[in-house]
C-alpha positions in Angstrom: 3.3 3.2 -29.1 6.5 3.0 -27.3 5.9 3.7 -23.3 9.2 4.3 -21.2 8.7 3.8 -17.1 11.4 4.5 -15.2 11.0 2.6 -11.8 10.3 -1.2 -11.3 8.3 -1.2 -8.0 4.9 -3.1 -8.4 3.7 -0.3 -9.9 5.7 0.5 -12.5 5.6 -3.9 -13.2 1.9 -3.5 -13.1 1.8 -1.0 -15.3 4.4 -2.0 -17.9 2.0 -5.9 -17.5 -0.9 -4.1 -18.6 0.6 -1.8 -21.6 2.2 -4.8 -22.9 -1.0 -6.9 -22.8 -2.2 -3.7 -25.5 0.3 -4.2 -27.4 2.8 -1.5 -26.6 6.3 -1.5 -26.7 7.6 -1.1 -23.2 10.6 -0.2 -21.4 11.3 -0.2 -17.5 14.4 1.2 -16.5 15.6 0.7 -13.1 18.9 1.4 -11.6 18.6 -0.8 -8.5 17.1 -3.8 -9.0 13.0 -5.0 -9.0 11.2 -5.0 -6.0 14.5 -3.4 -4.3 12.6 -0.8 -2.2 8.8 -1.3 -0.5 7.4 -3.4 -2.8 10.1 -5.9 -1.9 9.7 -4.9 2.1 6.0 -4.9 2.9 3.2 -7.1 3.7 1.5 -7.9 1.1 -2.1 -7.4 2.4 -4.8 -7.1 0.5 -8.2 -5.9 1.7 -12.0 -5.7 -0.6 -13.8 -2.6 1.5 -11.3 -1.2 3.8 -11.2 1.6 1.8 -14.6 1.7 1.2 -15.8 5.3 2.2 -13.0 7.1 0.6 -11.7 8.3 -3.2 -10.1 4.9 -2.9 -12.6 2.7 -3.0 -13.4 1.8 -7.0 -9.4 1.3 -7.3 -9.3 -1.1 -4.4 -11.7 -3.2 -4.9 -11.1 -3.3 -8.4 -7.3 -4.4 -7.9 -8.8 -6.6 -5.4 -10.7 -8.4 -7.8 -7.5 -8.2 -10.3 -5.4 -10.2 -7.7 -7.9 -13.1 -8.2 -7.6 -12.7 -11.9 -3.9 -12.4 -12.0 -3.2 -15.0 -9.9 -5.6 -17.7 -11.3 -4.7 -16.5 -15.2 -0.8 -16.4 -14.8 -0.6 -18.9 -12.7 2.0 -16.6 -10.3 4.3 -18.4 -8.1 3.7 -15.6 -5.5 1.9 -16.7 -2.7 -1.8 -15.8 -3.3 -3.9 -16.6 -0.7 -7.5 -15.9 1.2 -6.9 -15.1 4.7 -9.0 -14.6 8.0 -8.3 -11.4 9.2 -8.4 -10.0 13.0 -8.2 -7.4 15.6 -6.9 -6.6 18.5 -5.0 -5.4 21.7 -1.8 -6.3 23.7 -0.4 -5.5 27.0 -3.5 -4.7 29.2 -5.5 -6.9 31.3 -8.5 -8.4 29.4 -11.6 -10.3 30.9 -12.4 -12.6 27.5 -11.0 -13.4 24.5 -12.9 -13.5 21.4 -14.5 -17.2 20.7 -12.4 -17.0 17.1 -9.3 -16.3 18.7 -6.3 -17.6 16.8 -4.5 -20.3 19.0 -0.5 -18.9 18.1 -1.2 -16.0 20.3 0.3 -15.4 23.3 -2.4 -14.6 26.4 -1.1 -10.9 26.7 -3.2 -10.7 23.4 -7.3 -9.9 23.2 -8.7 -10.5 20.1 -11.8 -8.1 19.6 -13.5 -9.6 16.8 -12.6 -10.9 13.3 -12.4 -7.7 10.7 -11.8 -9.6 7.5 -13.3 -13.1 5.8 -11.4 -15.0 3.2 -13.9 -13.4 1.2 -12.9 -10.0 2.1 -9.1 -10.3 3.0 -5.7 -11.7 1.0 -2.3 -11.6 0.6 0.3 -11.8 -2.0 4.3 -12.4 -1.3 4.8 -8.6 -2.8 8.9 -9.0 -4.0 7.4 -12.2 -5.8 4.1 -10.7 -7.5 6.3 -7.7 -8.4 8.5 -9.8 -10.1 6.4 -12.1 -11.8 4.0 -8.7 -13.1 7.7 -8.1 -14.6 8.4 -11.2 -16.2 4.8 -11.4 -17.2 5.2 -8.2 -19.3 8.6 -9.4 -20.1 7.3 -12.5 -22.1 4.7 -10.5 -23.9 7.9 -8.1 -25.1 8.8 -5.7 -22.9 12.0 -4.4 -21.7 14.2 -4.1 -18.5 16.7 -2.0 -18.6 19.3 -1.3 -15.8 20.4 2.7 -15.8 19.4 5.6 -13.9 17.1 8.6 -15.6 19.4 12.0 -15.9 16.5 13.9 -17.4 13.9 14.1 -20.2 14.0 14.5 -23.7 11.5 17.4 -25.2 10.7 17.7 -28.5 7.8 20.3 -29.7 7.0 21.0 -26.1 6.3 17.1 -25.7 8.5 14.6 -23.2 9.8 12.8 -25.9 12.1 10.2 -24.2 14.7 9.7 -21.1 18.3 10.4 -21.0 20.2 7.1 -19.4 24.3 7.5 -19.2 24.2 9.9 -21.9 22.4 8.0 -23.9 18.6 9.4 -26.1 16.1 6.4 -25.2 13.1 7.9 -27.1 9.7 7.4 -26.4 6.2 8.5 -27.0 5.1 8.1 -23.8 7.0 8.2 -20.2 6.0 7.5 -16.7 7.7 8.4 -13.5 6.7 5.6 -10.9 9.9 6.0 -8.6 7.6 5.5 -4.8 9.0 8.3 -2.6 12.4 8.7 -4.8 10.0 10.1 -7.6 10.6 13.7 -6.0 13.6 13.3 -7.9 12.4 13.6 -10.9 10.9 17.4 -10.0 14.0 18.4 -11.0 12.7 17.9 -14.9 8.5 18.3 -14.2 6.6 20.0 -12.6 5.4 17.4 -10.1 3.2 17.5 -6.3 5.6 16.9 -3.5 6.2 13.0 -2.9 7.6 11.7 0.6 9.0 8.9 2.1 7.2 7.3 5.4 9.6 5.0 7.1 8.4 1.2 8.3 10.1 -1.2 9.5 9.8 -5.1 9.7 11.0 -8.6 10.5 10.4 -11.8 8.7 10.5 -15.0 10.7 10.8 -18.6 9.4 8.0 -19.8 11.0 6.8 -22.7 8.5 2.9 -24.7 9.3 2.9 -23.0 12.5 0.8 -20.1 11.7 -2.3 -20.6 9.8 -3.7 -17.8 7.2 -4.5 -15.1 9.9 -3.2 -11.8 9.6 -3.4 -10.3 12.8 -4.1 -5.9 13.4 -2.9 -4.9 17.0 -2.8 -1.5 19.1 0.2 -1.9 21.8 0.8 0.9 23.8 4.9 0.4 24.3 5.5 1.2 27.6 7.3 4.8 28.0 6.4 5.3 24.7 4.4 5.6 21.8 1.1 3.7 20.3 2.2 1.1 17.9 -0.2 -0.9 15.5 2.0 -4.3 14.7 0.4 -6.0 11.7 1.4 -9.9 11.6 1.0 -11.5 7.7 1.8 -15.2 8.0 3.1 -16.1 4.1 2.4 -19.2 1.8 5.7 -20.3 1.9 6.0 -20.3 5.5 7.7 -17.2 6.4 5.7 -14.4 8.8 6.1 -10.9 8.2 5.5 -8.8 11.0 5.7 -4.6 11.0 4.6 -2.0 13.6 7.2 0.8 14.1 7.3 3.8 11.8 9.3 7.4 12.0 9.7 9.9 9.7 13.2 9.6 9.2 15.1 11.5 5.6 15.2 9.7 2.5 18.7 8.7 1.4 19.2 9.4 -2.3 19.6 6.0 -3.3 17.2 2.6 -2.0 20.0 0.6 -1.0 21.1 3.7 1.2 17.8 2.7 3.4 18.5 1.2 7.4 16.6 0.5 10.2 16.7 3.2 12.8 18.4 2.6 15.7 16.7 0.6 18.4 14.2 -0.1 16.1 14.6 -3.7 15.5 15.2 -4.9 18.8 11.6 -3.1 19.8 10.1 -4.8 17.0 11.4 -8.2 18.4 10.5 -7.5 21.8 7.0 -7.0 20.7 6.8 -9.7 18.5 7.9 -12.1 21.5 5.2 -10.9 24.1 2.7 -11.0 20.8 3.3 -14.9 19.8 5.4 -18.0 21.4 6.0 -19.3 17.9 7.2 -15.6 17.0 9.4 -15.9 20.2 11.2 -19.2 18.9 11.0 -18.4 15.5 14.3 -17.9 13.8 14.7 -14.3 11.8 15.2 -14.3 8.2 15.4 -10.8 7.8 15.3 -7.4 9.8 14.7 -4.4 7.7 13.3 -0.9 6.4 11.5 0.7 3.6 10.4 4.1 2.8 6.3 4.2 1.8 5.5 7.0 -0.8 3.0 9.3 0.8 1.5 13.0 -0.3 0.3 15.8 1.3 -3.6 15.2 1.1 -3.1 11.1 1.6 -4.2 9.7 -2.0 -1.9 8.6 -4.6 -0.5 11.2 -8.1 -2.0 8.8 -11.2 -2.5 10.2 -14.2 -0.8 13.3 -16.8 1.8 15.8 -15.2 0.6 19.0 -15.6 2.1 21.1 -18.2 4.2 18.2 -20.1 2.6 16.6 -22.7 3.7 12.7 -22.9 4.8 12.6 -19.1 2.8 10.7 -16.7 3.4 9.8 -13.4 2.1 7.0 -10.6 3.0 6.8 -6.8 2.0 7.7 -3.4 0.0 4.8 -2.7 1.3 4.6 1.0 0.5 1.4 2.4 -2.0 0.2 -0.3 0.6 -0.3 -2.8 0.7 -3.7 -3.6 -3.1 -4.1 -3.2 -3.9 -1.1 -5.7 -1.3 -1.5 -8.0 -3.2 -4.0 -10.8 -5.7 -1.6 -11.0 -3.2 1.2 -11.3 -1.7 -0.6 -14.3 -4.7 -1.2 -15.7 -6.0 2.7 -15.9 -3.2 4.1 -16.2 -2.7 1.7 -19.6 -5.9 2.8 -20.7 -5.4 6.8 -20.2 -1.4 6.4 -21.9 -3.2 4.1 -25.0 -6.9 5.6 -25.5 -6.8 9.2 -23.8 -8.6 8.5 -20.8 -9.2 5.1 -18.2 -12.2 3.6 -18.3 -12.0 1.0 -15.6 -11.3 3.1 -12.5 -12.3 6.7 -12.5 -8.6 7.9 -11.8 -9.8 12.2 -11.6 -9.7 11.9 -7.5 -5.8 11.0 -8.1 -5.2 13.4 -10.9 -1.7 14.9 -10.1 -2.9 18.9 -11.1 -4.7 18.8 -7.7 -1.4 19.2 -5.9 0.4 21.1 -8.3 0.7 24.2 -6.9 2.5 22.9 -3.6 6.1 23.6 -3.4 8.2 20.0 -2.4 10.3 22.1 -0.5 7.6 23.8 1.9 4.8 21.8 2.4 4.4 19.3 4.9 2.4 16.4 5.1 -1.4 17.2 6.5 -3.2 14.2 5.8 -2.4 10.1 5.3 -5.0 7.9 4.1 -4.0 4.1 5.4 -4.7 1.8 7.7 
């Protein structure tokens, strides 16, 4: 069976990895680059029961346990890791710290408690596991392709293929897995409105100096809004460190996307007052990404309504990377046998939100952290 996926974001990687391990002949077709959007710009967190309680829950502890898998099978040069996890609160006057503090913070920080083990709470470098699901499903056969979809070829009332620079690529199967920039492709299907949530981040070079400890904050900004930083010390000695979001439009193209104005130099304020290794700490990078989000908060996996062949998998807001293997791994079984059998994917079946026009509705409900 020949499966085409147009968009090589960790999800579209995953699932092209796990099609390829069944023996299908894949394609990806991106016209920017792997990883070039979120799944290059984000954390990389992964969590076992934070999503416990909700439709989520089977699909992220099943990736959860993938991660493990993926990491120890392929032997991924992408920074796997079990970390301690914690939470807290900056900028108000605090009588105690916890006893399990981390030591890297500065005293402007109270750590309530610890909220994640190393047997509940990872990480992965997400540009490198994106990239390595690619190459993984690359060395069992599959294809990237560089070229941007201009629509869909129908044949006997079935998606039958993609048109790239005026060029048939036929397939039997294809699945839109664009993250927010899949909206584009309702031009062609009938899909639910998809939208971009902006984030931004900084990466600091921060090498031994930061244990394993991701670190969950509330900081009320003064003059302005609540912000939740998140800090994600990496394996390769890098820190990642987000906390400022804004709804801000979605250029047309991912290398179109900018930080907002003033919102870098916030970030770095924080992230000075947060840490006095943060403060020192040289910047690597300074950056934005757009998160794909729906209007009820749960991600579109599974068959577009109404066009046989066409399939489609995004709006995993900020569980992307942790939920992807999983993703890849259902959505492989419901494109090769008629229906997934590891994750019970009808909570994120796409005909739910059909009816919503993308140019109306507006977003009611996230699901995230």
């Amino acid at each position: 069976m020949r499966v085409l996926i147009v968009g090589a974001g960790v999800i579209g990687t995953s699932i092209a990895y796990h099609l390829a391990v069944r023996g299908a002949d894949v394609m990806v077709l991106e016209r920017n680059g792997v990883a070039c959007a979120a799944s290059g710009k984000s954390g990389g967190f992964l969590a076992l029961d934070w999503c416990d309680g909700t439709p989520l829950m089977p699909l992220a502890r099943r990736s959860f346990a993938l991660h493990a898998e993926l990491a120890a099978s392929l032997q991924g040069d992408w920074g796997y890791r079990r970390m301690t996890t914690y939470a807290g609160e900056m900028g108000r006057s605090h009588a105690s710290q916890h006893d399990a503090a981390p030591g890297w913070i500065a005293p402007d920080v109270a750590i309530a408690g610890q909220i994640g083990s190393t047997a509940t709470t990872a990480q992965v470098h997400p540009a490198a596991f994106t990239i390595g699901m690619m190459r993984a499903a690359e060395a069992l056969g599959a294809e990237l392709r560089p070229g941007e979809a201009e629509g869909l070829l129908r044949r006997n009332g079935a998606v039958a293929g993609v048109v790239v620079g005026g060029e048939a690529l036929e397939a039997d199967a294809v699945v839109i897995a664009m993250g927010p920039w899949s909206i584009l492709a309702a031009q062609w299907l009938k899909l639910p409105p998809v939208f971009g949530l902006k984030g931004h981040s900084l990466i600091f070079q921060t090498g031994a100096t930061i244990p394993p400890e991701a670190l969950f904050l509330e900081y009320a900004e003064p003059g302005g809004p609540m912000l939740t930083p998140e800090v994600f010390p990496r394996a390769d000695g890098t820190t990642y460190v987000c906390g400022i979001s804004s709804e801000s439009s979605l250029p047309i193209n991912p290398d179109f996307v900018s930080p907002d104005d003033g919102a870098i130099d916030r970030l770095q304020a924080l992230c000075a007052r947060m840490s006095p290794i943060l403060a020192r700490a040289p910047v690597l990078a300074s950056q934005a990404c757009f998160r794909p989000v729906t209007a009820d908060g749960l991600p579109l996996i599974g068959a577009v309504p109404g066009a046989r062949g066409a399939y489609v998998a995004t709006g995993h807001s900020v569980w992307g990377i942790l939920n992807a293997p999983a993703t890849g791994e259902a959505m492989a079984e419901l494109i090769l046998d008629g229906a997934a059998r590891s994750v019970d994917l009808s909570p994120f079946n796409p005909a739910r939100l059909a009816a919503l026009d993308p140019d109306r509705v507006s977003i009611t409900r996230r699901l995230g952290r």
